[in-house]
C-alpha positions in Angstrom: -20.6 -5.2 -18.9 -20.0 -7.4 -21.6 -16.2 -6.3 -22.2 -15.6 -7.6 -18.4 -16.5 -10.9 -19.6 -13.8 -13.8 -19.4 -11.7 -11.4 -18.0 -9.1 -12.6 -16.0 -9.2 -11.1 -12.0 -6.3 -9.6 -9.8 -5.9 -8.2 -6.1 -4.9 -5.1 -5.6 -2.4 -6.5 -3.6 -1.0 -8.2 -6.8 0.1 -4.1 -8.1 1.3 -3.0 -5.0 4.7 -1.5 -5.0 6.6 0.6 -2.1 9.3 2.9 -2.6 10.8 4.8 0.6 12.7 7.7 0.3 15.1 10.0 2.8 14.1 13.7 2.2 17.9 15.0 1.9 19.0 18.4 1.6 19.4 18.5 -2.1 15.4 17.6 -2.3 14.1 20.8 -0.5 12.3 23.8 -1.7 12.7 27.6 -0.2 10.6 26.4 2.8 12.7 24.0 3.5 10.6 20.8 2.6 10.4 18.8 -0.3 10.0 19.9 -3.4 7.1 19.1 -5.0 8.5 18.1 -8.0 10.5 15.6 -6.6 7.7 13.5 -4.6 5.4 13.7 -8.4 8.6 12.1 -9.8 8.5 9.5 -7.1 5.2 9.0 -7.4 4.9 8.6 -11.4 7.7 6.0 -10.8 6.4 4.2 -8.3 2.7 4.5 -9.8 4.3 2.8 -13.3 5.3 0.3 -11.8 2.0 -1.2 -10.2 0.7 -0.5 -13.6 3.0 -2.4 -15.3 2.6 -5.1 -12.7 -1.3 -5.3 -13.0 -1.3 -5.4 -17.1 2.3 -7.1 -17.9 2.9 -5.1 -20.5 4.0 -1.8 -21.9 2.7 1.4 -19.8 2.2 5.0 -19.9 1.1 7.8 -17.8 -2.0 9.1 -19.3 -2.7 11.7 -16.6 -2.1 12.8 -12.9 -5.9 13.1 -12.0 -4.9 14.3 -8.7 -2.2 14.9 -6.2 -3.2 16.4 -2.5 -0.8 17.2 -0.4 -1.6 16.9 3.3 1.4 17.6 4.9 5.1 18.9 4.2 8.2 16.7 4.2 11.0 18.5 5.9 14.7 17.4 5.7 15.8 14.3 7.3 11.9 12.9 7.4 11.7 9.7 5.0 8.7 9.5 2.9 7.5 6.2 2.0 5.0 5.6 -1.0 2.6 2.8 -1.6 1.3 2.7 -4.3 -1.3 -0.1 -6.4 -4.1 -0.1 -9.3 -7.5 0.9 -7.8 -10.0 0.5 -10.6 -9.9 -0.4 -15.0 -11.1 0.3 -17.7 -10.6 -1.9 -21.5 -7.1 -0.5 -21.6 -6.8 2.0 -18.8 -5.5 1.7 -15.2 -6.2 3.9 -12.2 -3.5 4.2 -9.5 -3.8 5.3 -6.2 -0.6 6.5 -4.4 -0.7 6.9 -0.3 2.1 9.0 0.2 3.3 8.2 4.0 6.1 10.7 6.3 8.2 9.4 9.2 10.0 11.1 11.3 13.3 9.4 11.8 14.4 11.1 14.9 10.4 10.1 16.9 9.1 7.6 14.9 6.2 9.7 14.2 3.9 8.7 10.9 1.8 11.0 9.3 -0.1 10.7 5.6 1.5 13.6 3.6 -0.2 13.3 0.6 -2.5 11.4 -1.5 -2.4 11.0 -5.6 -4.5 9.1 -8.7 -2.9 8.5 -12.0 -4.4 7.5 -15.5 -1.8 4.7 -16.9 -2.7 3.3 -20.3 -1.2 0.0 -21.9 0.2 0.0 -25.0 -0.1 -2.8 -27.7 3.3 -4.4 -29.0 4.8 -7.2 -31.2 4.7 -9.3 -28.1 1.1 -7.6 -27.1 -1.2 -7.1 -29.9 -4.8 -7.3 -27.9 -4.4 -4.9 -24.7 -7.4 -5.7 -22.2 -6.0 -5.2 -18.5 -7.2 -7.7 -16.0 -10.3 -6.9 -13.6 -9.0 -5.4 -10.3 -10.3 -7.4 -7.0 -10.2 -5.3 -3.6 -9.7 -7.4 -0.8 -8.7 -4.6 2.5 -11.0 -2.4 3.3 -9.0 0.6 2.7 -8.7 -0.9 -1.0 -12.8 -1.3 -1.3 -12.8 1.9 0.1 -10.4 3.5 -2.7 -11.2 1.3 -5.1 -15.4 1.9 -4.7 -14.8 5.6 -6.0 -13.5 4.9 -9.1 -16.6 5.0 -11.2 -17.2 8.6 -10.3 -13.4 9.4 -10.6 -13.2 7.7 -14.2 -16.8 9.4 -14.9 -14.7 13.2 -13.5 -12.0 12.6 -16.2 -14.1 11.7 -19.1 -15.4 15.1 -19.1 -12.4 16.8 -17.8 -10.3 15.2 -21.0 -14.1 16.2 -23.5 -13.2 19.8 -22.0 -9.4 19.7 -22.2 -9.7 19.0 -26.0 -11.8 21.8 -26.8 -9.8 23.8 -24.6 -6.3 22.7 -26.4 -8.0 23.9 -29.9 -8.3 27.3 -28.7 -4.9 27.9 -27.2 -2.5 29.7 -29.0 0.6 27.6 -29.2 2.4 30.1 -31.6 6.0 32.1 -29.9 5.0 35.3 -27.9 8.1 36.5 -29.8 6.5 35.5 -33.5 3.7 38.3 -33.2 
């Protein structure tokens, strides 16, 4: 592709960020794990921040594409995320989160949960021309992740086409107005 010309290149390894977390009692849901909630908010933040790291410049989320969980995260467990930019577009930047458990008391790892974003970055005074660098896999867990992004980017194209024409037929008028 033409646009990928001149570009310059970055390693994966270059947006990787890791957050860990303790799952504390004010965290849980009725179950008695964590609340969903809580880990997206972890991971948008941690997710933002390998964004920001791969483009060096002003970011937002465009989308949570997708968000598996694999396995709960009880009280007392910490949860460590890692997370870094697994595919571009002109402006665009995919982020894959590996959402990791421990138990504390065993030692015991587990993968809890798995999660791509959509981050887009924004022009600015200091940014006028916004075209992210070219993302270079070097592990082969990040070829792995980062070889799937052309169908994944090709899955969200139509799933935003069908979105629109889905938000122009939505009501968004007050149940209590009719």
């Amino acid at each position: 592709m033409s646009e990928f010309k001149n570009r310059v290149t970055k390693k994966c390894i270059e947006s990787k960020v890791i957050q860990t977390h303790r799952v504390l009692p004010s965290d849980l849901n009725h179950h008695q794990t964590l609340f969903g909630g809580n880990l997206m908010s972890w991971i948008d933040n941690t997710a933002s921040i390998s964004a920001a790291r791969h483009s060096r410049g002003i970011t937002v989320t465009a989308s949570v594409d997708s968000l598996d969980f694999l396995h709960p995260l009880p009280s007392n467990h910490s949860v460590c995320i890692e997370s870094y930019v697994s595919g571009v577009g002109k402006s665009s930047m995919e982020v894959f989160c590996k959402i990791m458990g421990e138990d504390l008391m065993t030692g015991e790892r587990y993968l809890a949960a798995t999660s791509f974003s959509t981050f887009v970055s924004m022009k600015s005074e200091t940014n006028p021309t916004v075209v992210v660098p070219i993302i270079e896999p070097t592990t082969k867990e990040e070829k792995l992740v980062c070889s799937g992004y052309e169908k994944r980017h090709e899955k969200r194209l139509l799933n935003r086409e069908f979105n629109e024409q889905f938000a122009n037929v939505i009501s968004y008028s007050a149940v209590w107005e009719e």
